[in-house]
C-alpha positions as a printed NumPy array, in Angstrom:
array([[179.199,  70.813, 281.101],
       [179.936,  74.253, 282.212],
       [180.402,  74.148, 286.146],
       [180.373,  78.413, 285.979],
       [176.813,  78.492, 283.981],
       [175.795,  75.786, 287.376],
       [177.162,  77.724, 289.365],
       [175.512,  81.091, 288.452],
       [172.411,  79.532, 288.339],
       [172.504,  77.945, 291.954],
       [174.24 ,  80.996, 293.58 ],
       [173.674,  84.219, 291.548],
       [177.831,  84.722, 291.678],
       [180.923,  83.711, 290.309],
       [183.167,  85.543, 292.851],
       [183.468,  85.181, 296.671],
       [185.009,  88.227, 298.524],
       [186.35 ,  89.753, 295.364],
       [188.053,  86.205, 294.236],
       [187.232,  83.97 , 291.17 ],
       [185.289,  80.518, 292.383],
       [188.005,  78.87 , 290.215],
       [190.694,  80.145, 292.703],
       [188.432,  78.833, 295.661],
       [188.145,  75.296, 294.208],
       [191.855,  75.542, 293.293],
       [192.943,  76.447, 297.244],
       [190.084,  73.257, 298.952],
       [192.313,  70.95 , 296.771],
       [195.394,  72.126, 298.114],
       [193.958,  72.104, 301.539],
       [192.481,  68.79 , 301.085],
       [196.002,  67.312, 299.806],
       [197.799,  69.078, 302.726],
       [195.888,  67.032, 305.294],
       [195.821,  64.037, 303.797],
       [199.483,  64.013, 303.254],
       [199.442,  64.986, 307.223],
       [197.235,  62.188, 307.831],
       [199.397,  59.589, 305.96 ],
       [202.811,  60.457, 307.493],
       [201.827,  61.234, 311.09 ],
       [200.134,  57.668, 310.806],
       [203.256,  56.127, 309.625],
       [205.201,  54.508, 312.402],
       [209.385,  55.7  , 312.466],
       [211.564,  52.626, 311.324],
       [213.645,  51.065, 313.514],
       [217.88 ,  51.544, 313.085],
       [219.856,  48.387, 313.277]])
């Protein structure tokens, strides 16, 4: 399967604002880990000292 043939097909482009769509896809996964790491330790509760 070639996601950049799809891709051309559907939008016509392989670039957005000068920048390969690989680099786009490549920065939403580093966003997306970002705030799920956010999401897991601001939900984490501080331990307790004894």
């Amino acid at each position: 399967m070639n996601w950049t043939k799809i891709w051309m097909d559907l939008f016509g482009t392989t670039t957005l604002w000068g920048l390969n769509i690989g680099f786009w896809v490549a920065i939403g996964i580093v966003i997306l880990i970002v705030i799920l790491m956010n999401a897991v330790f601001w939900g984490m509760k501080p331990q307790n000292p004894d």
